[in-house]
N, C-alpha and C positions, 0 to 999 in steps of 0.2 A: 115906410121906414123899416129896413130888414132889422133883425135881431140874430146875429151868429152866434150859438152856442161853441163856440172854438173849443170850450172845456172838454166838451162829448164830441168833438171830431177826433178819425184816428190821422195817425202821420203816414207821409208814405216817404218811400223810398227817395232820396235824389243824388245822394254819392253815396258810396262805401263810406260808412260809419257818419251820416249825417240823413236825417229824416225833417220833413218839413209839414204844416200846414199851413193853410192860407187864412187867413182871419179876417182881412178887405180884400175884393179881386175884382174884377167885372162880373164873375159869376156871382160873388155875392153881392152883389146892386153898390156896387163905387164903382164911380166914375170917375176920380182923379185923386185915388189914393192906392197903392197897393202894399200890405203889411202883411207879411210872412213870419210862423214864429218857426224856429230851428232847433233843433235839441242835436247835438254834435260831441262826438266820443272824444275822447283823449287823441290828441295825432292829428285829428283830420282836418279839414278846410277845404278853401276855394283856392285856387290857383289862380293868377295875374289875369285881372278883368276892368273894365270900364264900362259906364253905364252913363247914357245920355243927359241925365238927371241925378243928384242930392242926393244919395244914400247915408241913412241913420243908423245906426247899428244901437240898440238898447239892451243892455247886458241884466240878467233877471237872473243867472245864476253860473258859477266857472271863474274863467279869466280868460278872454281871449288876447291873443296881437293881432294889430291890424300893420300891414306895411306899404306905404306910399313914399312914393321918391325918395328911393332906400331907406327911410329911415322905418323901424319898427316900434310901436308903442305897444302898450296892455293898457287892456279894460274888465274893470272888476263888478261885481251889484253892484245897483244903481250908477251907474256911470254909464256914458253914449260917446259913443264917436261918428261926427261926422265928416262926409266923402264928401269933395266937391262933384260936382258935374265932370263927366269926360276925366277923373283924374283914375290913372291906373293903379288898382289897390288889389294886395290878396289880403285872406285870414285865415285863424283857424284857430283850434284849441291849444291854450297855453298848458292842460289841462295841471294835474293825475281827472279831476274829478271832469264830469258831464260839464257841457257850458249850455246854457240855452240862451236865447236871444232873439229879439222881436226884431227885424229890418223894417221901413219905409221908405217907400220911396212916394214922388207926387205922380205918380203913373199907374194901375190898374192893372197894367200889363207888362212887367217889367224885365222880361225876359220875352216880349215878343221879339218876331225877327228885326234886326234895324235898332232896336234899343239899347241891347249890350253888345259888348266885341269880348271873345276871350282870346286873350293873348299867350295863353300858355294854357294847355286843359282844354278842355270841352263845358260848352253850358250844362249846366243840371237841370235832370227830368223835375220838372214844375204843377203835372197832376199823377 
């Protein structure tokens, strides 16, 4: 049974003005969860993506939009928004302030090849 200190990990790089760690992954012993936590600047975000699987987005501090099938919503603490499978979403900071936010998805590896498609932008650097 691993135990991840995620407190004492540092973030790394994955877009301009958005840093990540991994908190379940296959490197840390799941096998069919993958949870990334994000800390993300005022401005930035992900560009038009889809993903094989259920993404949860759990909002711990900020305000993000998430927008799918034109429409855009916000999410503030304690609120989540969830993705269907396969459905095309971007997001990003509603900001002024930092947003942070935990993602899951039921995958381990959710940026391997074959799992996501980006439809506008490029995948994000993931270690």
């Amino acid at each position: 049974m691993p135990v991840v200190d995620y407190g004492a990990m540092p973030e790394f790089p994955m877009r301009p003005g958005i840093t990540g760690k991994w908190i379940a992954s296959r490197e840390r012993g799941a096998d069919g969860v993958g949870v990334l936590a994000n800390t993300i600047q005022a401005g930035c975000g992900a560009p038009l993506h889809r993903h094989e699987y259920e993404e949860i987005i759990l909002i711990e501090a900020g305000k993000i939009w998430v927008e799918m099938d034109n429409v855009r919503t916000t999410a503030t603490p304690g609120q989540c928004v969830i993705i269907p499978a396969n459905a095309a979403h971007a997001w990003g900071n509603e900001g002024p302030e930092v947003l942070r936010v935990l993602f899951v998805w039921n995958s381990p590896e959710p940026f391997a090849p074959g799992k996501s498609t980006y439809l506008e932008g490029a995948p994000p650097a993931v270690t």
